[in-house]
C-alpha positions in Angstrom: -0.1 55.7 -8.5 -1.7 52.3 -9.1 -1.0 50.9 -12.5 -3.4 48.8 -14.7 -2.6 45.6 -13.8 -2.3 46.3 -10.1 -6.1 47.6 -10.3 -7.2 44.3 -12.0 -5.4 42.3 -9.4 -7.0 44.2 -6.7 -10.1 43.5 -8.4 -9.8 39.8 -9.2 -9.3 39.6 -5.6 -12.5 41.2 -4.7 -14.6 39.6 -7.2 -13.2 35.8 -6.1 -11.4 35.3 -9.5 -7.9 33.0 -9.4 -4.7 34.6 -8.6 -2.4 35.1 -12.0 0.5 33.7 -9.8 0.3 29.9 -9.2 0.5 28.9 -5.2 1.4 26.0 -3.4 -2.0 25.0 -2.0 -1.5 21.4 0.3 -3.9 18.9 -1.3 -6.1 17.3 1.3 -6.6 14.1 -0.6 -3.1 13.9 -0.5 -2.6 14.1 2.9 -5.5 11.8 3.8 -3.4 9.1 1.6 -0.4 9.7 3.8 -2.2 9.6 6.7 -3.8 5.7 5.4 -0.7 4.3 3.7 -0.2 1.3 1.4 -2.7 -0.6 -0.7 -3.3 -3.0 2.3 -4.6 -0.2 4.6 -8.1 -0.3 2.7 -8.5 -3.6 3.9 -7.1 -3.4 7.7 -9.9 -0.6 7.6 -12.3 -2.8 6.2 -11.8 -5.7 8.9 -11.4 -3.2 11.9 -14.2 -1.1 11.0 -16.2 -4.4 12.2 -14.3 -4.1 15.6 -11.1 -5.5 17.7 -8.7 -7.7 15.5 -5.8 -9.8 16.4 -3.1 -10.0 14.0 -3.6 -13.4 13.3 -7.6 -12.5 12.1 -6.7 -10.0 10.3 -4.2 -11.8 8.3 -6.8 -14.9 7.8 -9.3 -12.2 6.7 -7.1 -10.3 3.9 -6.2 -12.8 1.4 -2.4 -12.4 -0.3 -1.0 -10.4 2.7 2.1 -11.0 3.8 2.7 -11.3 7.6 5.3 -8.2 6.6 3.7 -6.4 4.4 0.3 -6.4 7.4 3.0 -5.7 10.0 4.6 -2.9 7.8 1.0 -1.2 7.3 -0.1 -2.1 11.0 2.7 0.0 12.0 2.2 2.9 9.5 -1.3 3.3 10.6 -0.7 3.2 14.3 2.1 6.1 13.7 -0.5 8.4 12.0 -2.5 7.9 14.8 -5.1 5.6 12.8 -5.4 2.5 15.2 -4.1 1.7 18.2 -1.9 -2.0 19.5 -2.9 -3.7 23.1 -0.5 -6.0 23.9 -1.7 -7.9 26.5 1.4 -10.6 28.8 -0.1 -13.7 28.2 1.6 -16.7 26.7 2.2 -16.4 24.0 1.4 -12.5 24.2 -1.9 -11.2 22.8 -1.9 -8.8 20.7 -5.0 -6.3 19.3 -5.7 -3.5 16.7 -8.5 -1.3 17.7 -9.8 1.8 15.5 -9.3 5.2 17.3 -11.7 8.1 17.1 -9.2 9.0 13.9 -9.5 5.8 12.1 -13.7 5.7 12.9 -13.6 8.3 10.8 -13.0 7.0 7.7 -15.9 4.8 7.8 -17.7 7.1 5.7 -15.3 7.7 3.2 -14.7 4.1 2.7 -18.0 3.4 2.3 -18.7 6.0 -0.1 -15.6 4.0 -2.6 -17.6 0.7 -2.0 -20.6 2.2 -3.6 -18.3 4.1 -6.3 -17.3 0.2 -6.6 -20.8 -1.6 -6.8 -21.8 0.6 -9.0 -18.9 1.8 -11.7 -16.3 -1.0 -11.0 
């Protein structure tokens, strides 16, 4: 025998309507933070999304960052699969931060908060 309530739940769920019970749904925006880091990432994606960097550029380009705190988010964002490093054995060694397929990816969404910017900021 179903009772009352279970009929209604049956039926929310056909009809689309929220479940009574709260679930753990994973937040995307979340994740896509996660996945880009620190305050500084922003702007690492802003200079690579113009091409190849070396560290030193990229440190000349964002004002106020520290050589660590551009390491620290140079790493982060390599780790999630976001840019990649060349090192190339020259003296002294050369190193590069490219974009990956991943990090091209972004482009749009970064763009899109530029415009939010111009416009509301």
């Amino acid at each position: 025998m179903v009772t009352n309530e279970q009929h209604e739940h049956k039926k929310g769920a056909r009809t689309g309507s929220a479940p009574k019970e709260a679930t753990c749904i994973p937040c995307s925006i979340e994740k896509t933070l996660d996945v880009i880091g620190g305050k500084w990432a922003f702007l690492v994606l802003r200079e690579l999304f113009g091409g190849t960097k070396r560290f030193g550029e990229l440190q000349r380009n964002i004002h106020n960052i520290s050589p660590t705190a551009l390491t620290n988010t140079l790493r982060h964002m390599e780790e999630k699969g976001v840019l990649e490093r060349r090192v190339y054995p020259t003296v002294p060694v050369t190193v590069e931060y490219t974009l990956t397929p991943k990090g091209e990816d972004l482009h749009p969404i970064i763009k899109g908060m530029k415009l939010w910017a111009a416009k509301w900021a």
